[in-house]
GUBADREN-811553 format. One record per residue: y, z, x of N, C-alpha, C in turn; residue in three letters. Coordinates in steps of 0.05 Angstrom, whole numbers, plus 5000, padded with zeros to 4 digits. Each point is the difference from the previous one (the first is absolute). Example, Ala and Ser with C-alpha at 12.3 -4.5 7.8 and 13.67 -1.06 7.14 Angstrom:
GUBADREN-811553
pt n.v:4886 | n.w:5156 | n.u:5264 | ca.v:5024 | ca.w:5000 | ca.u:4982 | c.v:5024 | c.w:5000 | c.u:5018 | residu:ALA .
pt n.v:5021 | n.w:4986 | n.u:4993 | ca.v:5024 | ca.w:5001 | ca.u:5016 | c.v:5022 | c.w:5014 | c.u:4985 | residu:SER .
***
This chain:
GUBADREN-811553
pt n.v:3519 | n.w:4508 | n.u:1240 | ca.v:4983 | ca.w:5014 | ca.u:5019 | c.v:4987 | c.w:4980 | c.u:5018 | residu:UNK .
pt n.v:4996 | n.w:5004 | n.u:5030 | ca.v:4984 | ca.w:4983 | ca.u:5021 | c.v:4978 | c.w:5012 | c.u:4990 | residu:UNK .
pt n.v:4977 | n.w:4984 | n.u:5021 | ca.v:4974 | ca.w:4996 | ca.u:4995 | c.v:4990 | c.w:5028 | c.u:5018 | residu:UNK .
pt n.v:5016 | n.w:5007 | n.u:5012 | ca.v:4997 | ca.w:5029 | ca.u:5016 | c.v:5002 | c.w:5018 | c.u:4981 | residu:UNK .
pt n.v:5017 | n.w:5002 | n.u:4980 | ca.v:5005 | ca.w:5019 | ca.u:4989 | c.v:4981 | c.w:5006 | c.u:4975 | residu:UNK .
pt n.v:4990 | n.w:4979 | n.u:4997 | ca.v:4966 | ca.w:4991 | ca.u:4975 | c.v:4990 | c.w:5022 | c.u:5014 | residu:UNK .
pt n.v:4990 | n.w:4986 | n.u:5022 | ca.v:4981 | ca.w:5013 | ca.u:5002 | c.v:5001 | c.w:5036 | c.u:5010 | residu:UNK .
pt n.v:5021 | n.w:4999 | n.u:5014 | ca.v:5007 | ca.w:5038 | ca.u:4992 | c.v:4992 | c.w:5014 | c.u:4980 | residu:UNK .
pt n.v:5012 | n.w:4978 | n.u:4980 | ca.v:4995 | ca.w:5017 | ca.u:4974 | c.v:4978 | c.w:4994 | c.u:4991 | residu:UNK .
pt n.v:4972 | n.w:4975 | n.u:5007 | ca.v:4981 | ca.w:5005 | ca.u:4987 | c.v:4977 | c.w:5031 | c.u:5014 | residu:UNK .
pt n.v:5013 | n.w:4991 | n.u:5028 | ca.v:4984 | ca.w:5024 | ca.u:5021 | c.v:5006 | c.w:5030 | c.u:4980 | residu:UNK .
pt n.v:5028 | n.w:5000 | n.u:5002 | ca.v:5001 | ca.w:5021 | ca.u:4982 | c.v:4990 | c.w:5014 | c.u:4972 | residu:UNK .
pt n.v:5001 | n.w:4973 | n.u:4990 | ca.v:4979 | ca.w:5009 | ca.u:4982 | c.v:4973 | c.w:4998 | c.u:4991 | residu:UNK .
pt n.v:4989 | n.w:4985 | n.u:5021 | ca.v:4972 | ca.w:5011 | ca.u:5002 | c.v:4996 | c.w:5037 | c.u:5014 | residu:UNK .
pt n.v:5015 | n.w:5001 | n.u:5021 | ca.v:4998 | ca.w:5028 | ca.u:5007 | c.v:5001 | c.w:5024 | c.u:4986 | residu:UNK .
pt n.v:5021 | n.w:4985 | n.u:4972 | ca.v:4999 | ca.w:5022 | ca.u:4982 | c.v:4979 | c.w:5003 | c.u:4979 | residu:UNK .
pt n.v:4992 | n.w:4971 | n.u:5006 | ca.v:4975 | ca.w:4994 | ca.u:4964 | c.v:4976 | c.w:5023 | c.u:5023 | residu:UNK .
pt n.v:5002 | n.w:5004 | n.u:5022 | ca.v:4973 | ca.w:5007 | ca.u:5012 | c.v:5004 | c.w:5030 | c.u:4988 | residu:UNK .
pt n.v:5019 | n.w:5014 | n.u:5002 | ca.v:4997 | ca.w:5032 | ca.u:4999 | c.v:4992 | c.w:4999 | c.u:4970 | residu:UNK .
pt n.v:5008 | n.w:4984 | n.u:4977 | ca.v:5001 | ca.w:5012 | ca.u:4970 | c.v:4967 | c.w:4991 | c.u:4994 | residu:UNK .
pt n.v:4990 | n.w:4992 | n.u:5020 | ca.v:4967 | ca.w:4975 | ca.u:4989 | c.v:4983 | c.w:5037 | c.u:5004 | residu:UNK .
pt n.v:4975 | n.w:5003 | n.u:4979 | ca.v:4986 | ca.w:5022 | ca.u:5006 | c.v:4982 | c.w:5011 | c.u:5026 | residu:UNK .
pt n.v:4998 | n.w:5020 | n.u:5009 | ca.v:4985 | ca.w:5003 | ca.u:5019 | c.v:4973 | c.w:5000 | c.u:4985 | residu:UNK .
pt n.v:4981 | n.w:4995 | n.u:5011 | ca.v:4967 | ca.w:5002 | ca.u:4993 | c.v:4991 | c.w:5027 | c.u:5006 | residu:UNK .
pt n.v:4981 | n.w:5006 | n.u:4977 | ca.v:4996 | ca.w:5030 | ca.u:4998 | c.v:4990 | c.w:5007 | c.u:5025 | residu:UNK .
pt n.v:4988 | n.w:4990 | n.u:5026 | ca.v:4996 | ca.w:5010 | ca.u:5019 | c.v:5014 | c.w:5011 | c.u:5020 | residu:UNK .
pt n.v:5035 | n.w:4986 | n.u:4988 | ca.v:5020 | ca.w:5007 | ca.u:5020 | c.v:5006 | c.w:5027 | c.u:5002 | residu:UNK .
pt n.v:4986 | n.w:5020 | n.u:4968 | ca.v:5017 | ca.w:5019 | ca.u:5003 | c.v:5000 | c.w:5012 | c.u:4967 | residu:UNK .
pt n.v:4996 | n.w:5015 | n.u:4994 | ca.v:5014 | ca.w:5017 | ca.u:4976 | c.v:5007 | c.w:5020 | c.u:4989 | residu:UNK .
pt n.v:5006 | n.w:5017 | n.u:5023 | ca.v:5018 | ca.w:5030 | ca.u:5005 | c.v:4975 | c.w:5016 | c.u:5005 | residu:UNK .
pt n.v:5013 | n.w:5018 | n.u:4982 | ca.v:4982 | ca.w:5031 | ca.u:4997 | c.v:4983 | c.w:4992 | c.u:4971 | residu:UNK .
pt n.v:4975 | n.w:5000 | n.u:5002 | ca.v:4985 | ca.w:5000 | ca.u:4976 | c.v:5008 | c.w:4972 | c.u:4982 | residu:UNK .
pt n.v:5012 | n.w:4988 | n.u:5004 | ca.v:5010 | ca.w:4981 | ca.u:4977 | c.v:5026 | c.w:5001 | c.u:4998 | residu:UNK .
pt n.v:5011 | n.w:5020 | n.u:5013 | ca.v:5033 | ca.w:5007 | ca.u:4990 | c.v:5012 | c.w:4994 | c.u:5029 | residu:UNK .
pt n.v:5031 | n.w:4981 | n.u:4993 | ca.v:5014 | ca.w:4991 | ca.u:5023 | c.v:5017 | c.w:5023 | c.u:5000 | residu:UNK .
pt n.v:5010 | n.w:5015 | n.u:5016 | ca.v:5025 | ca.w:5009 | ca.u:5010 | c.v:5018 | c.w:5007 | c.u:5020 | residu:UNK .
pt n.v:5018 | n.w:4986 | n.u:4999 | ca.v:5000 | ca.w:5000 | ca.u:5028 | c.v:5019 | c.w:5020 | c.u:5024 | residu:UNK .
pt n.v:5016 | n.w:5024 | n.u:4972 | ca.v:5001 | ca.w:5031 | ca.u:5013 | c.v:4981 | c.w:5013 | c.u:5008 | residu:UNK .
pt n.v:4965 | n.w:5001 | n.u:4992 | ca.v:4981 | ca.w:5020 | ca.u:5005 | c.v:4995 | c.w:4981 | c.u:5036 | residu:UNK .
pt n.v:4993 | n.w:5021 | n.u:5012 | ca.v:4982 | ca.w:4988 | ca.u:5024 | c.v:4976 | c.w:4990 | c.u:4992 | residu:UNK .
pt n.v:4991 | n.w:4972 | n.u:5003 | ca.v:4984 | ca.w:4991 | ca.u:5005 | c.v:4981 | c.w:4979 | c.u:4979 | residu:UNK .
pt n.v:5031 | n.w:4995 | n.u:4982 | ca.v:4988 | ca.w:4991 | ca.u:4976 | c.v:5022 | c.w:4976 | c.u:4992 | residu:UNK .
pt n.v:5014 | n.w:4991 | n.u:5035 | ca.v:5009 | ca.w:4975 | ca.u:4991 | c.v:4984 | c.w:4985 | c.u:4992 | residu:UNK .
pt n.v:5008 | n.w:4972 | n.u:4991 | ca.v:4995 | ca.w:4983 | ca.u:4992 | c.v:4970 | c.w:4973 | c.u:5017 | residu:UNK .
pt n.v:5007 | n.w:5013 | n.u:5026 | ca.v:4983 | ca.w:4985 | ca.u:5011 | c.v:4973 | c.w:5017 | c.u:5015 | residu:UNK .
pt n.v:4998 | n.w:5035 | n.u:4983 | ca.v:4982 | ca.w:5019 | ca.u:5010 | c.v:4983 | c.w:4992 | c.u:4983 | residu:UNK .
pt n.v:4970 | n.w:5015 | n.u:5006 | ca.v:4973 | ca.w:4989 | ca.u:4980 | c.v:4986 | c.w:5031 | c.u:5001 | residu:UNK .
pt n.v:5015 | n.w:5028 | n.u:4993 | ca.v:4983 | ca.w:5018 | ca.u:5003 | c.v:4995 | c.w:5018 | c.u:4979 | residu:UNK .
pt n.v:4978 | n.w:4992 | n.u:4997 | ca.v:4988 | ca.w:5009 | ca.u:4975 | c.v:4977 | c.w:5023 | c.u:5006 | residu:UNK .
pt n.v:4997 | n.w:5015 | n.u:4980 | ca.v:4985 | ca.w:5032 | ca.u:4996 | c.v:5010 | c.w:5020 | c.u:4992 | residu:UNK .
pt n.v:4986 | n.w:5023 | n.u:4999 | ca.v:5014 | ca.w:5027 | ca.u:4998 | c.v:5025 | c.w:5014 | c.u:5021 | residu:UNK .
pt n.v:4986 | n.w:4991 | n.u:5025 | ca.v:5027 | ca.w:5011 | ca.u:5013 | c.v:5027 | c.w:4985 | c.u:4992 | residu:UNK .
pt n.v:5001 | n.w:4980 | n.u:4991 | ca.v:5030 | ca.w:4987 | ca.u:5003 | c.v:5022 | c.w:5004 | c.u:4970 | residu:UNK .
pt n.v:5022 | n.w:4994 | n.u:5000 | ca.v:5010 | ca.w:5014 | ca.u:4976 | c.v:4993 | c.w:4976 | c.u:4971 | residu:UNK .
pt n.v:5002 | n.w:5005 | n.u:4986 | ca.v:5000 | ca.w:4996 | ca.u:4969 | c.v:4972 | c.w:4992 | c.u:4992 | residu:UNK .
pt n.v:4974 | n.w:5018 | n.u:5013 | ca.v:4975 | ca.w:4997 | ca.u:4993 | c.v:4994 | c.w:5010 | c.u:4975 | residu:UNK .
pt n.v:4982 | n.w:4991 | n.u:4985 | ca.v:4990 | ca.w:5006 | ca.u:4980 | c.v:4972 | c.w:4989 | c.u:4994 | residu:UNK .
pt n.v:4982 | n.w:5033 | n.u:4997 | ca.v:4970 | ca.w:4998 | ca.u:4995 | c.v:5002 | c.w:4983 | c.u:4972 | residu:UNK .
pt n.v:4972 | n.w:4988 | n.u:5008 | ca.v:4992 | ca.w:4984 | ca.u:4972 | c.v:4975 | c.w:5018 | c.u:4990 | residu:UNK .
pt n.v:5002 | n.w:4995 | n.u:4970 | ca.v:4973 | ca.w:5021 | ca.u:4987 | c.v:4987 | c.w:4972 | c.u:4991 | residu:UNK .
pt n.v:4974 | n.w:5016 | n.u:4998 | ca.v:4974 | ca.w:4975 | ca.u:4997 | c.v:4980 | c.w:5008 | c.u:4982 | residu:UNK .
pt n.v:4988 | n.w:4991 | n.u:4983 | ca.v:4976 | ca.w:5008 | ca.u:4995 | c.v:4978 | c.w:4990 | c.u:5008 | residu:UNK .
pt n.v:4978 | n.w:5025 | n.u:5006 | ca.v:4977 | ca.w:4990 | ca.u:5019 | c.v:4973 | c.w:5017 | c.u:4983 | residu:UNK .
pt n.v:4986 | n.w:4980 | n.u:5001 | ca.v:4972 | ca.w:5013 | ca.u:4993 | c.v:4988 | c.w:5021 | c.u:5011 | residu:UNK .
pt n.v:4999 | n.w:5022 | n.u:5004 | ca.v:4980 | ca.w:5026 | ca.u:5014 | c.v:4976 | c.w:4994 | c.u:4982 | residu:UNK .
pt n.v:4979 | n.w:4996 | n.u:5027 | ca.v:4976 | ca.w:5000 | ca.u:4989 | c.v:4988 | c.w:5031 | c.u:4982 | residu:UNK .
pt n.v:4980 | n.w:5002 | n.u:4994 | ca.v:4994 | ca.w:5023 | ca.u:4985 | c.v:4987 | c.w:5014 | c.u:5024 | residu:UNK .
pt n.v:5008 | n.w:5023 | n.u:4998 | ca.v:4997 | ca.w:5026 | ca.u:5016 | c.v:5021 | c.w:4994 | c.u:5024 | residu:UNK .
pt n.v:5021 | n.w:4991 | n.u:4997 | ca.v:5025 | ca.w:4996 | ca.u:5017 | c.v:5003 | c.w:5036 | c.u:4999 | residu:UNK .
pt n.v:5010 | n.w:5007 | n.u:5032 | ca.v:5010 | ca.w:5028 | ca.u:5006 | c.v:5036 | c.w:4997 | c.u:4994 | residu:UNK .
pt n.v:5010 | n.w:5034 | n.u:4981 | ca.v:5021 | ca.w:4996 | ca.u:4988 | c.v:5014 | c.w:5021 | c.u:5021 | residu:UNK .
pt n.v:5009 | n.w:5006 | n.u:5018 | ca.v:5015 | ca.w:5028 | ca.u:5013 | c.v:5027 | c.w:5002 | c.u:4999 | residu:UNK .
pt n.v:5000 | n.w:5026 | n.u:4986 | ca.v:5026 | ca.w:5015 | ca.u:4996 | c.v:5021 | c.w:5015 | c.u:5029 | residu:UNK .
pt n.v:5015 | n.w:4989 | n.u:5008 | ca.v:5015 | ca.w:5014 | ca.u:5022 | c.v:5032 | c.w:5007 | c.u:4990 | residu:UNK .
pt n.v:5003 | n.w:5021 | n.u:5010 | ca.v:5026 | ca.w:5006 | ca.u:4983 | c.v:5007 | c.w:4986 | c.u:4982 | residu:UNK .
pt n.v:4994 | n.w:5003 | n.u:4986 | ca.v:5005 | ca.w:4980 | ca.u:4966 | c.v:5006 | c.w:4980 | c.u:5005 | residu:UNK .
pt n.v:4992 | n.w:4983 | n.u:5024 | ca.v:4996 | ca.w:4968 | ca.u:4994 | c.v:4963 | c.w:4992 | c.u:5010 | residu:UNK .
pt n.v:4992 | n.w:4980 | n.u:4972 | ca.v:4978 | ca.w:4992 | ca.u:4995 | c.v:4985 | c.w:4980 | c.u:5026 | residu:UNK .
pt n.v:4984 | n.w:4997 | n.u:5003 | ca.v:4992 | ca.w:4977 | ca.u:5019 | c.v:4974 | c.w:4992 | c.u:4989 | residu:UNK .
pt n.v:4991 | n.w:4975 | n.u:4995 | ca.v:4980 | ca.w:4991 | ca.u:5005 | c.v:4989 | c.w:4988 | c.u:5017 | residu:UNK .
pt n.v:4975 | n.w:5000 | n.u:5001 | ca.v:4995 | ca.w:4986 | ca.u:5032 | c.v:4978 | c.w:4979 | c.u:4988 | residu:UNK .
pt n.v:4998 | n.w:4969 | n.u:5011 | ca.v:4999 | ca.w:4983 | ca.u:4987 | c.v:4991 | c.w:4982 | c.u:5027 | residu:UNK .
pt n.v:4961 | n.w:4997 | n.u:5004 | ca.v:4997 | ca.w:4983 | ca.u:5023 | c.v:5009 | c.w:5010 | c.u:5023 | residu:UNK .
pt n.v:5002 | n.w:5034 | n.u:5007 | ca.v:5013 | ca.w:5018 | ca.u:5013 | c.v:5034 | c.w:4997 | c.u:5019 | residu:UNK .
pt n.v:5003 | n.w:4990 | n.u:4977 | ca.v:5034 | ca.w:4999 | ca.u:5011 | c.v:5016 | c.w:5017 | c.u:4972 | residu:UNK .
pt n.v:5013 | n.w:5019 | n.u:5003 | ca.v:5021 | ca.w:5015 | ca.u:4982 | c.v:5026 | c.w:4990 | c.u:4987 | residu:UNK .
pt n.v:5001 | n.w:4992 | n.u:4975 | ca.v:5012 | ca.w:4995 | ca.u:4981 | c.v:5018 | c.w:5023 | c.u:4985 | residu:UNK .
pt n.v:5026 | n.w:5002 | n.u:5006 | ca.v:5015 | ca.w:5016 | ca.u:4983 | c.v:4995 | c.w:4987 | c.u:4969 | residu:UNK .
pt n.v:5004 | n.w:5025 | n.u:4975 | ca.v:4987 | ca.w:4987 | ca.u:4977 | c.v:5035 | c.w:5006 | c.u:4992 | residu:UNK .
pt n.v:5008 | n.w:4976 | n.u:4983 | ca.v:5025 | ca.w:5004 | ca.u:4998 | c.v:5005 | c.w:5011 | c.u:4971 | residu:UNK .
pt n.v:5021 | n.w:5018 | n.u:4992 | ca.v:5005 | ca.w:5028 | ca.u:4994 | c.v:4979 | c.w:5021 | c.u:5005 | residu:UNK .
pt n.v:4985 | n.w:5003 | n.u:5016 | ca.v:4988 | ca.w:5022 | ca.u:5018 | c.v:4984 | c.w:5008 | c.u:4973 | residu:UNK .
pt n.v:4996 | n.w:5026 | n.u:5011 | ca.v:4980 | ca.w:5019 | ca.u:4981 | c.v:5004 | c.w:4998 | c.u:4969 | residu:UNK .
pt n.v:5021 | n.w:4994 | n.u:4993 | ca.v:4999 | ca.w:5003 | ca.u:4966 | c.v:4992 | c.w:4974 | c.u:4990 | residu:UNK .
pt n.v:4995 | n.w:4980 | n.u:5020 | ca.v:4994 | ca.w:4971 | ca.u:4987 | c.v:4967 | c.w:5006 | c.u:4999 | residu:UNK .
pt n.v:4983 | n.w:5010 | n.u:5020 | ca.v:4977 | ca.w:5006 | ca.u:5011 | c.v:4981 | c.w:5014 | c.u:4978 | residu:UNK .
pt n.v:5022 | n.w:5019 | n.u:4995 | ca.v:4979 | ca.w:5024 | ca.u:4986 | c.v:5019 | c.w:5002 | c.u:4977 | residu:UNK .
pt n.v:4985 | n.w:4996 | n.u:4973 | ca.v:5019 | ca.w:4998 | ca.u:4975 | c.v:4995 | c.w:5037 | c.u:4990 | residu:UNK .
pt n.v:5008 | n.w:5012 | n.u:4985 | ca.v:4996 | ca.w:5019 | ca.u:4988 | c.v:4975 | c.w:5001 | c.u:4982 | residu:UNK .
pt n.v:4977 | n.w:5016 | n.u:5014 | ca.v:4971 | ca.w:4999 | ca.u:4993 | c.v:4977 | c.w:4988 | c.u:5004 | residu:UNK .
pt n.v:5018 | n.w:4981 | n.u:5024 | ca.v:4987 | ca.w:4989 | ca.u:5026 | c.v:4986 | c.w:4990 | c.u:4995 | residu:UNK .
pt n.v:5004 | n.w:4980 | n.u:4969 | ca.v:4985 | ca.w:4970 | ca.u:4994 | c.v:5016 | c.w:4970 | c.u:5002 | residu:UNK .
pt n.v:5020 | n.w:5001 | n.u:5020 | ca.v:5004 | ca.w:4979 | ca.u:5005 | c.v:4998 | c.w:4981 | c.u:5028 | residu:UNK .
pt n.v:4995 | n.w:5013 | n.u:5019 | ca.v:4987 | ca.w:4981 | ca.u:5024 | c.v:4973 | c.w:5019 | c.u:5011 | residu:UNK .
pt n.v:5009 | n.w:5026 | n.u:5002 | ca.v:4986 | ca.w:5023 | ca.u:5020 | c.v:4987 | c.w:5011 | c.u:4973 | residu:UNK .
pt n.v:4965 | n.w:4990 | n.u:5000 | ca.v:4990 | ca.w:5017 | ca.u:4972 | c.v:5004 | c.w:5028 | c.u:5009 | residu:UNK .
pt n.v:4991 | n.w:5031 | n.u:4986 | ca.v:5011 | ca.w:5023 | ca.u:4994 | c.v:4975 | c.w:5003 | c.u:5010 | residu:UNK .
pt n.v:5003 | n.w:5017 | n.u:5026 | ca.v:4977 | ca.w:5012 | ca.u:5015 | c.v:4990 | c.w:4982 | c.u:5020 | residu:UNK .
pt n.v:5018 | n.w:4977 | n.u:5003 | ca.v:4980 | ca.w:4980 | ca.u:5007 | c.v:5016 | c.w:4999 | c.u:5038 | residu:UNK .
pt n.v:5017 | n.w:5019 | n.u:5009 | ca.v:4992 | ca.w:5003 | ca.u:5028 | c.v:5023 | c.w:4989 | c.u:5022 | residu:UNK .
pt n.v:5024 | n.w:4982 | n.u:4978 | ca.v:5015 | ca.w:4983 | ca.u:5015 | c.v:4979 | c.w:4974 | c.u:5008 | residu:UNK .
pt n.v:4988 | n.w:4989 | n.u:4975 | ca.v:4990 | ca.w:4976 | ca.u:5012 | c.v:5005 | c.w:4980 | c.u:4968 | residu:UNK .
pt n.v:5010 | n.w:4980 | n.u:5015 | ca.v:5003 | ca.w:4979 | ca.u:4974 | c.v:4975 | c.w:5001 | c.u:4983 | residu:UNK .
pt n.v:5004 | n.w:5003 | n.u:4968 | ca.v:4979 | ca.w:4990 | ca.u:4984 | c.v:5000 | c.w:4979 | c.u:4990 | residu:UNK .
pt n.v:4984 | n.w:4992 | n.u:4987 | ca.v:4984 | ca.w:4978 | ca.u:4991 | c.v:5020 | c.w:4986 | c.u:4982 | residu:UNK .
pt n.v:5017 | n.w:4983 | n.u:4998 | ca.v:5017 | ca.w:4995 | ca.u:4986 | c.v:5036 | c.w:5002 | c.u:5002 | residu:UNK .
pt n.v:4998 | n.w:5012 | n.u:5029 | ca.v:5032 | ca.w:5012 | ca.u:4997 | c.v:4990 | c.w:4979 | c.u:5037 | residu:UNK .
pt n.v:5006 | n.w:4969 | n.u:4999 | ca.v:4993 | ca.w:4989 | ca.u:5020 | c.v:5031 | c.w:4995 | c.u:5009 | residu:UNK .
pt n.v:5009 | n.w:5003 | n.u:4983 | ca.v:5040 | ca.w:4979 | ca.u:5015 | c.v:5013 | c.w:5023 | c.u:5001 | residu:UNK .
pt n.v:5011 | n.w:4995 | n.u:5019 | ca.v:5030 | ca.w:5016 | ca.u:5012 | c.v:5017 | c.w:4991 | c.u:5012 | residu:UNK .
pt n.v:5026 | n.w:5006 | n.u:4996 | ca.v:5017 | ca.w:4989 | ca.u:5010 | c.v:5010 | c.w:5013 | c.u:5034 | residu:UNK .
pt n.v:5009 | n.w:4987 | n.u:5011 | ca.v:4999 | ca.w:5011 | ca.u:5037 | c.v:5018 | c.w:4983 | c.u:5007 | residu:UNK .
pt n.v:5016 | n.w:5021 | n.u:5021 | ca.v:5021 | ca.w:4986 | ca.u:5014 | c.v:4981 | c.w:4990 | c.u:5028 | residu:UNK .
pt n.v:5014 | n.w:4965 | n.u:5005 | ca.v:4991 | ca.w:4991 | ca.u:5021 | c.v:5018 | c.w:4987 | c.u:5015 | residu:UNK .
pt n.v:5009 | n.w:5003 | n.u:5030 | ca.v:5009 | ca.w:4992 | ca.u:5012 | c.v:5001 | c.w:4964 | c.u:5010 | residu:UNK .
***
């Protein structure tokens, strides 16, 4: 091989070491975390993340409700409101109110957290 031809092939393969080296998570990492690169918008070098975009998924949390936290029932899904922002309570009404309504919501007590039933679990974006 000439000294021309070295170096072709080292050019060459640095050009190739460059594509397999990682991109930095700022470059890019699809849809939510997930690369693919049939969906629109979730090649490899997209960064769009949320609910609108595909393969989202809510995270559940547990969060303290202070005592006398408001509990509202809307078509059988639960909400708490927490520092006045609304918290879906995750599995809705049957997690909320146990049968005889001594496990978060005391019995008579109005849809308002009692004294002891402080954690719930809530989906958060």
């Amino acid at each position: 091989m000439t000294s021309i031809h070295v170096k072709l092939a080292a050019v060459a393969i640095a050009i190739a070491a460059t594509g397999v080296v990682a991109s930095p998570a700022y470059a890019g990492t699809g849809c939510n975390g997930v690369v693919n690169i049939f969906v629109w918008g979730c090649a490899p070098w997209d960064n769009n993340n949320g609910p609108k975009y595909p393969y989202y998924k809510k995270r559940a949390t547990s969060v303290q409700a202070p005592r006398g936290s408001k509990i509202t029932v809307k078509d059988g899904h639960a909400m708490v409101n927490i520092g006045g922002r609304e918290y879906p309570v995750v599995g809705g009404v049957s997690s909320v109110v146990a049968s005889g309504g001594g496990n978060v919501v005391a019995a008579g007590g109005g849809n308002v957290v009692a004294a002891g039933g402080l954690n719930l679990r809530v989906w958060v974006e």
